[in-house]
TIMITI-15894 format. One record per residue (C-alpha): residue in three letters; x, y, z. Coordinates in steps of 0.05 Angstrom, whole numbers, plus 5000, padded with zeros to 4 digits. Layout:
ALAXYZ/...
***
This chain:
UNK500050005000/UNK504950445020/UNK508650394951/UNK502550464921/UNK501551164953/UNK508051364940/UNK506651214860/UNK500551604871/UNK504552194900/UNK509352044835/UNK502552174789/UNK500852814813/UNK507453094815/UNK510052864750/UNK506153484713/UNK510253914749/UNK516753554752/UNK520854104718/UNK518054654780/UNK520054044828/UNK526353824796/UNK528154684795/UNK526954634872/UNK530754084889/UNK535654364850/UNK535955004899/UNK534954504955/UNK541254144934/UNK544454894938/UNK542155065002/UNK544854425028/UNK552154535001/UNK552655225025/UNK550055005090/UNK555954515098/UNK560655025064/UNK559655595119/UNK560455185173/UNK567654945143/UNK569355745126/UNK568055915197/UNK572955375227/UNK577755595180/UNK577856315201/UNK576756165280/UNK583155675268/UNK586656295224/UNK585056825287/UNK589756365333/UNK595956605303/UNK594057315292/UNK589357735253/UNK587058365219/UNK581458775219/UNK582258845150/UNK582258065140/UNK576257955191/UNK572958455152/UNK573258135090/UNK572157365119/UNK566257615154/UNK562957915081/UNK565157245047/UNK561256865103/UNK555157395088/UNK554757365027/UNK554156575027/UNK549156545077/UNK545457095035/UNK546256574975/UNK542956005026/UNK537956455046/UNK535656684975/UNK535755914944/UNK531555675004/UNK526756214985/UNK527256004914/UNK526055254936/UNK520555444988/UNK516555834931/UNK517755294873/UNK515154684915/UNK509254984954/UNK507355304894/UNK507254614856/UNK502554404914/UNK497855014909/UNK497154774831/UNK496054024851/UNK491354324895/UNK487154804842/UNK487854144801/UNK484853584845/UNK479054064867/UNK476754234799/UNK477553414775/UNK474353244846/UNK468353784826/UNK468253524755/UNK466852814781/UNK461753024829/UNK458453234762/UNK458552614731/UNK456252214793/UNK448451914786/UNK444152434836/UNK442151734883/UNK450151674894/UNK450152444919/UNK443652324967/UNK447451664995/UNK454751895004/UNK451652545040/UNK454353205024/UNK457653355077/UNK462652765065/UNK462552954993/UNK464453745016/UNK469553485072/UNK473753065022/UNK473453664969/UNK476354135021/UNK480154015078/UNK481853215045/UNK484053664986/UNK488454205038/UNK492053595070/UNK494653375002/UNK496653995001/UNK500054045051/UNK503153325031/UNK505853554959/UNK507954214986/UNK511754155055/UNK512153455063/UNK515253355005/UNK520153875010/UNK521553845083/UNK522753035075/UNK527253195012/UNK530353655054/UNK531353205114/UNK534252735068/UNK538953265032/UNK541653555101/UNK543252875127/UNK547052685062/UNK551853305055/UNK551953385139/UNK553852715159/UNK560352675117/UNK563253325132/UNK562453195201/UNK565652455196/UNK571152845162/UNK572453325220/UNK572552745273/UNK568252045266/UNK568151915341/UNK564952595351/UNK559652495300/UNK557451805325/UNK557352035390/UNK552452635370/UNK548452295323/UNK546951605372/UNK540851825395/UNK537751845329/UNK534851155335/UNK531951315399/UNK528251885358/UNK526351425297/UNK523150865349/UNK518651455373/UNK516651585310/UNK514750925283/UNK511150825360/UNK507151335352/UNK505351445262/UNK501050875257/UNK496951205315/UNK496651925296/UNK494651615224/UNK488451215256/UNK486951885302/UNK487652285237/UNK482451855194/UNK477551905258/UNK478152535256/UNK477052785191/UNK471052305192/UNK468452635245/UNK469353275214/UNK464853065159/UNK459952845201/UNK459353585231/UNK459553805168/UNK453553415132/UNK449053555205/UNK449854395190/UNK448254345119/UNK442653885128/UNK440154235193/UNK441754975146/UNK437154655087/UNK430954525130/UNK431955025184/UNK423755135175/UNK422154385193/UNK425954485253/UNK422055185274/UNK415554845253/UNK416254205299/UNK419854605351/UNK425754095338/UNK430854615356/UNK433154285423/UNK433253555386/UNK438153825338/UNK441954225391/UNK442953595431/UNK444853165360/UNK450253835337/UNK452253765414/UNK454653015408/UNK457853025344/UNK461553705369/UNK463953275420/UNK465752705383/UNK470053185331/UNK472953485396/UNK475252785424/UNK478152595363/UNK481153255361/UNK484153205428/UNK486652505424/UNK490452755360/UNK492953325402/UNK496052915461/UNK499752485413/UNK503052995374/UNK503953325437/UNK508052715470/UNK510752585403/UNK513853285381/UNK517453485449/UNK519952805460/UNK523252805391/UNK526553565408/UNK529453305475/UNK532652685438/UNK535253115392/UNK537653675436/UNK542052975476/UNK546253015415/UNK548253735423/UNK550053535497/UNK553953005486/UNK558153405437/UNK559353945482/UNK561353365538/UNK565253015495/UNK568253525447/UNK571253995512/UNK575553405533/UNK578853355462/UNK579154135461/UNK583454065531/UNK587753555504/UNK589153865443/UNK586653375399/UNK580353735363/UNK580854495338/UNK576954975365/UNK574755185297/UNK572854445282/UNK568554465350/UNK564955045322/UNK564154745265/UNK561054095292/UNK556754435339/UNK553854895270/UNK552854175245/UNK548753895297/UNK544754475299/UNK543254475225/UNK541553705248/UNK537053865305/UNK532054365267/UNK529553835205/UNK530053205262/UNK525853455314/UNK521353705255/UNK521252985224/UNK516052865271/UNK511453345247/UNK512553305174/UNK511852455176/UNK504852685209/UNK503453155155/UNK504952615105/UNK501452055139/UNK494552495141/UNK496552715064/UNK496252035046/UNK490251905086/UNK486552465048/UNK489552304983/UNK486751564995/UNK479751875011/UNK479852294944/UNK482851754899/UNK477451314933/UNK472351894901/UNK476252014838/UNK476451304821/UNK467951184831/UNK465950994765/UNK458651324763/UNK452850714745/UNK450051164694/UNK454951304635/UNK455251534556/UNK455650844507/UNK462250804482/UNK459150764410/UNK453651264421/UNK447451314370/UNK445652034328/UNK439152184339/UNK434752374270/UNK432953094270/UNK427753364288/UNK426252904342/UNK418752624346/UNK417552494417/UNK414951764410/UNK416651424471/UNK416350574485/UNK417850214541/UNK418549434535/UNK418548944588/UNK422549484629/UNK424249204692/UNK427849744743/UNK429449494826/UNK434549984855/UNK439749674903/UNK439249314964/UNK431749174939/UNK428148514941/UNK423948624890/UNK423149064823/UNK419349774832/UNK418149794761/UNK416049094740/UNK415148864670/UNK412649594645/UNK410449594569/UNK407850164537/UNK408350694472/UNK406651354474/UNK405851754406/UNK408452364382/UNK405153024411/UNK400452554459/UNK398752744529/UNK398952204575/UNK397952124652/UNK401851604693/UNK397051544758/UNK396951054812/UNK396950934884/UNK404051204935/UNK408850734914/UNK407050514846/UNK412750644813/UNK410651374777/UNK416951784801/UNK421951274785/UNK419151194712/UNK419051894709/UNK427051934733/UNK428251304675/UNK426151744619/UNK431752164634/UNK436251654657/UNK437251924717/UNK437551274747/UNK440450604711/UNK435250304660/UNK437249584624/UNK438749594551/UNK433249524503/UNK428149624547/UNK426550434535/UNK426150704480/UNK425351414438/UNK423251494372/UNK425950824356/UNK433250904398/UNK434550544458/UNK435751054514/UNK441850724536/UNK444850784465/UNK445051494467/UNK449052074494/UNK446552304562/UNK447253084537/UNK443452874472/UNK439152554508/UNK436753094563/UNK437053624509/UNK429153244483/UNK427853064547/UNK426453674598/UNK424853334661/UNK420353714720/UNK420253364788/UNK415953614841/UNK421153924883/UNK424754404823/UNK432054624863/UNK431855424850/UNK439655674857/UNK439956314901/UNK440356714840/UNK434657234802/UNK427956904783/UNK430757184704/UNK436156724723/UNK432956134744/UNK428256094689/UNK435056144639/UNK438555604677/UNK438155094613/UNK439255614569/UNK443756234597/UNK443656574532/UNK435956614520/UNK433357364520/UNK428057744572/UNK422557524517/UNK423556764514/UNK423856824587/UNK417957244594/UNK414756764551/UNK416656154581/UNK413856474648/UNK407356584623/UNK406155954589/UNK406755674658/UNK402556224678/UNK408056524731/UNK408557274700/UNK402257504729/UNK405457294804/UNK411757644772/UNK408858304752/UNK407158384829/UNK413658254857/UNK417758914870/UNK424158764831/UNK419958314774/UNK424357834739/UNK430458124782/UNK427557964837/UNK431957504884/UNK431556724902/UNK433356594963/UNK435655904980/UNK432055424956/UNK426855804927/UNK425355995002/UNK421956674980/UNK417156404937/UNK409856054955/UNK410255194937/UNK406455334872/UNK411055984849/UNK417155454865/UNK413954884810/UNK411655404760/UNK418955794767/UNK422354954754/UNK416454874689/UNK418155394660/UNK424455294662/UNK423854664622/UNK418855064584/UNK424255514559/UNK428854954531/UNK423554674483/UNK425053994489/UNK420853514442/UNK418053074505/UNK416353404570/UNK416552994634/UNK412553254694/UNK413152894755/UNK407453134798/UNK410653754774/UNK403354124784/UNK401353864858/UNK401954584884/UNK398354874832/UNK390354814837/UNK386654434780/UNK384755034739/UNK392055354742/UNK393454694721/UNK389154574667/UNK390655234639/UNK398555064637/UNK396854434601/UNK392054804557/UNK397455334537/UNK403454834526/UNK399854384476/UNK397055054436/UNK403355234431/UNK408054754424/UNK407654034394/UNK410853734454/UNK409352964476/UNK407653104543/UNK407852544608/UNK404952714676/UNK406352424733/UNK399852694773/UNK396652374830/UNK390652984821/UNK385752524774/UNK382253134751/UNK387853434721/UNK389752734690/UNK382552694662/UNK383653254619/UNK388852814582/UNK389252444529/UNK390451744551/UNK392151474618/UNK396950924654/UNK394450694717/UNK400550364747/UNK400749924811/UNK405649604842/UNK410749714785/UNK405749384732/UNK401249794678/UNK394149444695/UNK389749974666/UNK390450494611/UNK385950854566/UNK381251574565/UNK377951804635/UNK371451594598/UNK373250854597/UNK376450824657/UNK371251064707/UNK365750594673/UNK370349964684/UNK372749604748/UNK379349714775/UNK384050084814/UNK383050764769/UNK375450694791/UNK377550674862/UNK381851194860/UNK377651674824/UNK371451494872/UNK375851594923/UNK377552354902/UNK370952544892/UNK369152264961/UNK374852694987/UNK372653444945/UNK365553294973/UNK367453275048/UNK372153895035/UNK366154275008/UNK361554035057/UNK366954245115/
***
């Protein structure tokens, strides 16, 4: 696995492998002056034993300047090149991450949760970072200043070096003790992060459920344990790197003891330089800086690596609903004749089919009502039209092409789905209306509005079509909301209109006249999902659906004179009007 990872780090750095080759290239610089200075500074110290001018001083002391200047400015150089490569990475895997969100079926959104799907697109996506940026170059560096330190100090006296460098081991037992922990604590953490996360956005979204059922001190109490969890996690995190990161200074600050210990006995005996003390004692400290921060930066690679695993884990979802690889052209114009043929739909982790067996054809420019008791199967028929959930090959069909045959963009364009619960973007009404087509003018706008009768509600508001959204379409009554999502599909003249109880907040005349308007004006083949049989009488023909099967279809007229479920159901809403009236 961890190879695996570490090819995975390879991938996403391997765009940018000139910017990362140019910084270890100053890295590699920094490193050599760093030993250099140190060896210029015993060599003047041992020079100012036998004598010295200012003169000479002077000019030792700008040589020594001028290369720590040098350091200074490549480390800057190498600091800038590599985090900068991880700010790109970053920009990157945020917009592929968002790209693939796109692309995901809208059942695999609802299931994952968005707060999971919002956690591993930000702070997942900050930690790798943080891994391609100073990871990276702090372990290259670590690496670097242990491979040009360690032989100039062997040079200057082996005994010395072994003696400061012995407690290493010590340091790198700590680390391995505690990395596979702060790794687990990490991972808890960040899924209880996303936890949090998904309970303020869902709790944000239906802030008026929770006024209306006075829920507020339920959801209080639910923020109030997950708040606690995080903070656990948090804190658990927190004592291990807090045990971890001073323990690994102290080890490392032993080494700088023992050379001082050591190293004044040879001094007294005349056996090591005072220059080459100096020298060893700049060594160790260029030694103690990156050690005691190995700790740190293996934990900022370990929860890199973490998060890169949850967003490859995302990446890599192939989504269930996906363009053929040999797609099908569609003949122009397109018809609107739909047929369904033995289609069979059960969504998973289901026992049995919700659409089962489903055989129908519905002509160009008809208007057809799919009715039937809670349950029947209307919505999900409604969502297969669009393929926005899986359907089997060759078993829906339009104008002759099986759905799953053809592009999904191709597709959608002749099929302009309504569901019941249209999403409005916190945007101008103008703006919602021209979400399919951003281009169209204030008159095909206008237009589309009143087809689905909505200007008349518009010419009252202050601001008109300006006026704002707010989120969700909070602003607006339940009926303005569906009529703002109709005519919206209204606008993109699509061939085949799908309404999935697109109308239930709309009374039966407002509804009749929409109907009325959109066939008079357009030639559109027109399905609605309805469970208001008095809007569905208007229609052409109807499906009466139950339990996944078609067991009646045919005109209102027929229906009500035969027995079966439409019978019941239509008895069953005029039983329902009469006490309404009579209350």
């Amino acid at each position: 696995m961890a190879a695996f990872r570490l090819d995975l780090i390879g991938r996403y750095l391997k765009p940018h492998r000139r910017t990362v080759l140019m910084g270890a290239v100053a890295l590699v610089i920094v490193n050599t002056l760093s030993v250099t200075i140190p060896l210029e500074v015993r060599r003047v110290i041992d020079d100012l034993q036998e004598g010295f001018a200012f003169s000479d001083v002077l000019a030792q002391a700008g040589w020594i300047v001028l290369l720590a200047t040098s350091m200074g400015v490549a480390r800057l150089i190498s600091r800038q090149l590599v985090f900068g490569v991880g700010r790109q990475v970053e920009v990157e895997l945020r917009q592929k991450l968002f790209d693939q969100v796109l692309q995901q079926e809208p059942g695999w959104v609802q299931q994952t949760g968005s707060g999971e799907v919002i956690s591993r697109a930000t702070s997942d996506v900050e930690n790798v970072r943080r891994l391609l940026g100073f990871a990276v170059l702090s372990l290259t560096n670590t690496v670097l200043v242990y491979a040009f330190t360690l032989p100039a100090m062997l040079a200057i006296d082996p005994g010395l070096t072994i003696a400061a460098i012995s407690p290493y081991p010590v340091m790198l037992g700590a680390v391995r003790l505690f990395g596979g922990r702060m790794m687990h604590e990490q991972r808890r953490q960040q899924e209880a992060l996303a936890g949090l996360s998904e309970l303020i956005q869902e709790d944000l979204s239906g802030i008026a459920a929770i006024k209306i059922y006075s829920q507020e001190e339920q959801e209080l109490n639910a923020f109030s344990s997950r708040n606690r969890g995080y903070r656990d996690t948090a804190i658990q995190l927190a004592r291990t790197r807090s045990t971890l990161f001073p323990l690994l200074e102290g080890i490392s600050s032993i080494s700088l003891l023992l050379l001082l210990a050591l190293g004044s006995g040879q001094l007294q005996q005349g056996s090591l330089s005072i220059g080459s003390m100096v020298a060893l004692i700049f060594y160790v400290g260029q030694l103690v800086f990156p050690t005691a921060l190995l700790g740190f930066t293996l934990n900022t690679f370990q929860t890199g690596q973490v998060s890169l695993e949850r967003v490859e884990e995302l990446l890599s979802r192939r989504p269930l609903i996906n363009d053929p690889v040999e797609p099908e052209c569609l003949e122009q114009p397109v018809r609107g004749e739909l047929e369904a043929r033995d289609l069979h739909i059960r969504y998973d982790g289901s026992d049995c089919d919700t659409l089962d067996g489903l055989s129908f054809k519905i002509h160009s420019g008809e208007l057809v009502a799919v009715v039937g008791p809670v349950g029947c199967g209307k919505t999900t028929l409604a969502r297969a039209l669009g393929r926005m959930v899986e359907v089997p090959q060759h078993q829906l069909f339009l104008d002759g092409h099986d759905l799953t045959n053809l592009r999904l963009v191709d597709l959608r364009e002749q099929i302009a789905l309504v569901p019941q619960e249209g999403y409005l973007f916190t945007s101008s009404l103008a703006d919602n209306l021209r979400y399919g087509e951003p281009e169209a003018d204030i008159g095909r706008v206008e237009a589309a509005a009143e087809q689905a009768r909505l200007l008349g509600d518009v010419r009252g508001f202050p601001d008109g079509m300006n006026t704002l959204v707010g989120e969700r379409g909070i602003t607006l009554s339940g009926g303005q909301r569906q009529r703002t999502a109709l005519g919206r599909a209204l606008l993109l003249k699509a061939p085949v209109l799908v309404l999935d109880d697109a109308l239930a907040s709309v009374d039966n005349n407002t509804a009749a006249e929409i109907l009325a308007s959109v066939r008079r004006q357009t030639q559109r083949t027109i399905v609605m999902i309805s469970h208001q049989l008095s809007a569905a009488a208007a229609c052409d023909r109807i499906l009466v659906l139950d339990q996944g099967r078609l067991v009646q279809q045919g005109h209102h007229s027929d229906l009500i004179t035969e027995q079966g479920l439409y019978r019941r159901l239509w008895e069953r809403e005029q039983a329902a009007e009469r006490l309404e009236s009579a209350a």
